[in-house]
C-alpha positions in Angstrom: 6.7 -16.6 -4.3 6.9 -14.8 -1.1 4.5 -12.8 0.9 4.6 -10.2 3.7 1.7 -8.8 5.5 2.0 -5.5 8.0 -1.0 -4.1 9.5 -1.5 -1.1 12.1 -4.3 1.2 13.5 -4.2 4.8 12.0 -5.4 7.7 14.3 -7.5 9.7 12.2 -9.2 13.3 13.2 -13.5 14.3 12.7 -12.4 16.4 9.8 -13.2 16.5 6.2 -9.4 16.8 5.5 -8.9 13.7 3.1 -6.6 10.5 3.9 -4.2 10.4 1.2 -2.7 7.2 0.6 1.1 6.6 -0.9 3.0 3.2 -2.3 6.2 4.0 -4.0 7.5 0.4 -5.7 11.4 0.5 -5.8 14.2 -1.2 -8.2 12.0 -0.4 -11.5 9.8 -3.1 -11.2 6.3 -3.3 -11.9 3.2 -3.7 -9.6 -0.6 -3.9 -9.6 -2.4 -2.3 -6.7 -6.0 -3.6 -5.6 -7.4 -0.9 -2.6 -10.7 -2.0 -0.8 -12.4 0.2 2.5 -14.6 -1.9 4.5 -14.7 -4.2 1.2 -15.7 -2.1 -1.2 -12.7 -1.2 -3.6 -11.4 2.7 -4.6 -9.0 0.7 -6.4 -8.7 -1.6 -8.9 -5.9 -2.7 -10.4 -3.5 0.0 -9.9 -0.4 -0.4 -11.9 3.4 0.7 -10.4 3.5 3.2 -7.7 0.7 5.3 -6.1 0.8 8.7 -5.4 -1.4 10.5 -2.7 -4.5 8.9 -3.7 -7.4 9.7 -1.5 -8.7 7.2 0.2 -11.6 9.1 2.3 -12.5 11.5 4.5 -11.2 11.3 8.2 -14.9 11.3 9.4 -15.8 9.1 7.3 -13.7 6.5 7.7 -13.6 6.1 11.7 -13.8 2.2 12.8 -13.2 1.2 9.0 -10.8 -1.2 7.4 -8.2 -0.5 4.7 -6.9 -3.0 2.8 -4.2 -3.0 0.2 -3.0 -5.9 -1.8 0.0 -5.6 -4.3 1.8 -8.0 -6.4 5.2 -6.8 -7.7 6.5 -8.2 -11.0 10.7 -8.7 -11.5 10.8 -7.8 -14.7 14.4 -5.8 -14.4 17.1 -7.7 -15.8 20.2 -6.4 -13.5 17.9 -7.2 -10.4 16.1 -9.7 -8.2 15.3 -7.0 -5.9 11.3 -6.0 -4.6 10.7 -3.4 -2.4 7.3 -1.9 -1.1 7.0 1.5 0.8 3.8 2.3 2.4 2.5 5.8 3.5 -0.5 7.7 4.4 -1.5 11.1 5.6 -4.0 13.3 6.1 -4.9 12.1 9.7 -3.8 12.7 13.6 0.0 12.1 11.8 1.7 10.8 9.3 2.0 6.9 9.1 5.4 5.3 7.1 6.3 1.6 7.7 9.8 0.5 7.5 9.9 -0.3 3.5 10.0 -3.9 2.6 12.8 -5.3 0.8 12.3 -8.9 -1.1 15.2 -10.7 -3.4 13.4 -13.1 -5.5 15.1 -16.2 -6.5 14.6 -16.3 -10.0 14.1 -13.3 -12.5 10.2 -13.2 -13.3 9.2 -14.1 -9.8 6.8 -12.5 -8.0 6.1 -10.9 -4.4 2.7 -10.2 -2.6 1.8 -7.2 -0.2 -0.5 -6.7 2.3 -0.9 -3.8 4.3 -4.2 -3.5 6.2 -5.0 0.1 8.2 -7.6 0.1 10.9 -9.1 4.0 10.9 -10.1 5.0 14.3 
């Protein structure tokens, strides 16, 4: 089991324009995606990749906490590899980290995500 945490502060604008959020899970394996804002979740058990879900609205978000855990299954035969690529939009710009790349060890394995986005 491995784990890999990235966190960062996400500029955000006092606009009703919507924060869209984006996690694309490579190499055909499968995920589950729990989303919380300031603890509360928006998701829950969100399987494989996530497209432009909408987190909030930039106003209302200011000075809150995003949180996303993910847990990606190898369930691909031919590959050990994980990867994780994190986006959102919708704010002052868009935000991208670098993707994260995992080979587990063994086929089966799993690997945790954490991203966590501080709106201001």
């Amino acid at each position: 089991m491995k784990q890999f945490t990235q966190s960062d502060i996400y500029h955000i604008t006092n606009s009703e324009s919507p924060i869209l959020l984006s996690i694309e899970i490579g190499y055909g394996q499968i995920a589950v995606t729990n989303i919380l804002v300031n603890g509360q979740r928006i998701g829950n058990d969100l399987e494989n990749s996530i497209e432009e879900l909408e987190v909030g609205k930039n106003a209302d978000l200011q000075y809150k906490e995003l949180v996303c855990n993910t847990i990606v299954y190898d369930i691909q035969p031919d590959t050990n590899y994980t990867s994780y690529d994190f986006k959102l939009k919708g704010g002052a710009r868009v935000m991208r980290f670098p993707k994260l790349k995992y080979k587990v060890q063994n086929d089966g394995d799993v690997v945790f995500y954490t991203t966590k986005i501080l709106f201001l």
